[in-house]
LOBAFI-845204 format. One record per residue (C-alpha): residue number from 1; x, z, y. Coordinates in pm, 1 decimal, always signed. Example, Ala and Ser with C-alpha at 12.3 -4.5 7.8 and 13.67 -1.06 7.14 Angstrom:
<atoms>
ATOM     k         px         pz         py
ATOM     1    +1230.0     +780.0     -450.0
ATOM     2    +1367.0     +714.0     -106.0
</atoms>
This chain:
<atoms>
ATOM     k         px         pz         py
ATOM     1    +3747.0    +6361.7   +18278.8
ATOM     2    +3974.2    +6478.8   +18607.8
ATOM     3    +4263.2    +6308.9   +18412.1
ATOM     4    +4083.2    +5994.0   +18389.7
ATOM     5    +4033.2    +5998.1   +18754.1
ATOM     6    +4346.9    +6009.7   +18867.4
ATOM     7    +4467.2    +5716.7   +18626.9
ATOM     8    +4143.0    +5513.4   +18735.6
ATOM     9    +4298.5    +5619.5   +19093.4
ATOM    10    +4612.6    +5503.2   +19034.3
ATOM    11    +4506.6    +5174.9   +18899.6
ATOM    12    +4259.4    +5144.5   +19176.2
ATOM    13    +4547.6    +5154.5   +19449.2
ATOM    14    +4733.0    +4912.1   +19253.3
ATOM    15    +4504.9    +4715.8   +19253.4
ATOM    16    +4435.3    +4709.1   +19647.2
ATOM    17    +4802.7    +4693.1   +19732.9
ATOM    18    +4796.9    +4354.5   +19476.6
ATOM    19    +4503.7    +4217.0   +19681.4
ATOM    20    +4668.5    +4277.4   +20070.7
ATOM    21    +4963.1    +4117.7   +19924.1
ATOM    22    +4808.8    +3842.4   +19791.9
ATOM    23    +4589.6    +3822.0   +20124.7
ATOM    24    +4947.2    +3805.2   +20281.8
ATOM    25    +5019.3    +3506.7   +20079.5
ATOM    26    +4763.9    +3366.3   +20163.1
ATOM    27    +4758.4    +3381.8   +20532.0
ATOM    28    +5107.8    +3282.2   +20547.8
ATOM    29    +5035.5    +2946.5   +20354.2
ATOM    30    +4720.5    +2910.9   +20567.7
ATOM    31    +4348.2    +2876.6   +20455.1
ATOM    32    +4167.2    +2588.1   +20393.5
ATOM    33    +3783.4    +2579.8   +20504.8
ATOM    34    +3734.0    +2190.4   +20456.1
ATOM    35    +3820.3    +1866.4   +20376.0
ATOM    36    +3856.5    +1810.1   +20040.1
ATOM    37    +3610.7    +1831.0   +19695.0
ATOM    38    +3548.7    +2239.6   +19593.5
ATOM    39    +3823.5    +2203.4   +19350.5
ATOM    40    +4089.0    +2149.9   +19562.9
ATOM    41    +3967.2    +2415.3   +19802.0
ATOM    42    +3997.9    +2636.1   +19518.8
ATOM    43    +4313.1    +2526.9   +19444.0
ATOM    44    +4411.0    +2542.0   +19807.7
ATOM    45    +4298.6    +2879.7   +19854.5
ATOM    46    +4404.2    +3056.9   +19509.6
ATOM    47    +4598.5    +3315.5   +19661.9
ATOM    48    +4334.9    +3410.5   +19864.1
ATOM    49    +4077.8    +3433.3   +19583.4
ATOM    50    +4307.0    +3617.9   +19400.3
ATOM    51    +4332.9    +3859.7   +19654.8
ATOM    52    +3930.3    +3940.3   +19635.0
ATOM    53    +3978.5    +3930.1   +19285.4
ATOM    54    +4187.4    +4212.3   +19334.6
ATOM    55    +4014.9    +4375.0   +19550.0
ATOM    56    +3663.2    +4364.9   +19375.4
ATOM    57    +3840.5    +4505.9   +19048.6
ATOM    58    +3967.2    +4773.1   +19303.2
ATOM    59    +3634.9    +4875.4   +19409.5
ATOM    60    +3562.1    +4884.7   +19028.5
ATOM    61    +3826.6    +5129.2   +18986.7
ATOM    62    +3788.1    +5370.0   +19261.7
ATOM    63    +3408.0    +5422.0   +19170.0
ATOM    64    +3557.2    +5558.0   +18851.3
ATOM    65    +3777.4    +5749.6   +18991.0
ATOM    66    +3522.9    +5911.1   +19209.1
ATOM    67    +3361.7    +6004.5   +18940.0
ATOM    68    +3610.6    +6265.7   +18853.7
ATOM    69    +3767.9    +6353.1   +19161.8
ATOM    70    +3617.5    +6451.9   +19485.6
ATOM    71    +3628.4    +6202.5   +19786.0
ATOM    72    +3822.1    +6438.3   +20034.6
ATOM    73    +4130.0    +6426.4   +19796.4
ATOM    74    +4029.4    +6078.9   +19646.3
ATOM    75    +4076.9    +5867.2   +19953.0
ATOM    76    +4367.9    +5987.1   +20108.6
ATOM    77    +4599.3    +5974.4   +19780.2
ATOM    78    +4410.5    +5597.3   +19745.5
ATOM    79    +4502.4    +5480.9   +20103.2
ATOM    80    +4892.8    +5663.1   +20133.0
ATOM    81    +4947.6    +5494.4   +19710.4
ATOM    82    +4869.2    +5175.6   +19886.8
ATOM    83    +5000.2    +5216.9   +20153.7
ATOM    84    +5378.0    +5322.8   +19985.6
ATOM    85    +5305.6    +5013.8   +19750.8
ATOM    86    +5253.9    +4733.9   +20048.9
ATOM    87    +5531.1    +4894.8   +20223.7
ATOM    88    +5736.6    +4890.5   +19977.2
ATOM    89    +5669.5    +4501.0   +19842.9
ATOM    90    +5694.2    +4411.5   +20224.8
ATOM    91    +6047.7    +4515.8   +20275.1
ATOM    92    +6174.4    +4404.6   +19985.3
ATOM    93    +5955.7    +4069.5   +19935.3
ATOM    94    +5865.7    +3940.9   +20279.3
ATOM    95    +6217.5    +4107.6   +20399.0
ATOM    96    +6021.4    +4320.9   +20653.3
ATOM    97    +6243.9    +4576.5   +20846.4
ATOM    98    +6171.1    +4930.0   +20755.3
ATOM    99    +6352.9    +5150.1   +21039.1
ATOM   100    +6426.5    +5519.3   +21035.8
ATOM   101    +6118.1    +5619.4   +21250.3
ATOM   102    +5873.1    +5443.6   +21010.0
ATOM   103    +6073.3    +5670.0   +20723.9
ATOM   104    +5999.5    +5955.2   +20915.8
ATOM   105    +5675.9    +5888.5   +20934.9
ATOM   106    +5674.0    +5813.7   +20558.6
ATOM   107    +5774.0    +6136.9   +20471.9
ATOM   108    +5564.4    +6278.6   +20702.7
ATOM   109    +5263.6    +6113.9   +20516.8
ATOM   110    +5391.2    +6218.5   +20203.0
ATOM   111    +5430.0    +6592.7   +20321.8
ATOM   112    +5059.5    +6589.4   +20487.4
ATOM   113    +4936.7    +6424.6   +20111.8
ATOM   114    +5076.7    +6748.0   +19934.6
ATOM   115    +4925.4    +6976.5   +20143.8
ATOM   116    +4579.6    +6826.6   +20097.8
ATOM   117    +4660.1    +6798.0   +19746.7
ATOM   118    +4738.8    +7205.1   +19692.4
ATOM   119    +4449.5    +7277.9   +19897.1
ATOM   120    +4219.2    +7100.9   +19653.0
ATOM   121    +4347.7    +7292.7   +19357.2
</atoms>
């Protein structure tokens, strides 16, 4: 079941990095409230709705991961995946500048991840 969690985990982060990118998208092309038949603000807002979309089937996914794993090792790996995934997409998608400090501090996350990882067994 613990190997199930961490593929549930991994698909959960996925997931959640798909849905602040698409949020992204969305708040770049701007969000329409009014104006026009539901339709068209569905239409108008897509990325945005696929963004919750995302996210819901996120929330869907994590629960089943915490099923398996506990929440102190859980949420950490969850937030730093996504976190590597959006940062990732960001500089090579919306051409966002990734300097040398922020790859410090990447490494620096990803060092800090392992230990909490080996102290969990």
């Amino acid at each position: 079941m613990v190997g199930m969690g961490w593929i549930y985990l991994v698909i959960a982060f996925i997931l959640n990095a798909a849905a602040n990118t698409f949020l992204k998208f969305a708040a770049d092309r701007g969000i329409i409230l009014s104006g026009m038949p539901l339709i068209g603000l569905l239409r108008a807002n897509i990325f945005l709705l696929v963004g919750l979309f995302f996210f819901a089937a996120n929330v869907i996914f994590y629960t089943l991961a915490l099923r398996a794993l506990p929440l102190s090792l859980a949420y950490p790996v969850m937030v730093v995946g996504t976190f590597f995934l959006v940062s990732t997409f960001s500089a090579v998608y919306f051409k966002e500048t990734v300097t040398l400090i922020q790859v410090i501090g990447y490494a620096a996350i990803l060092g800090g991840i392992a230990l909490v990882m080996l102290a969990k067994g």
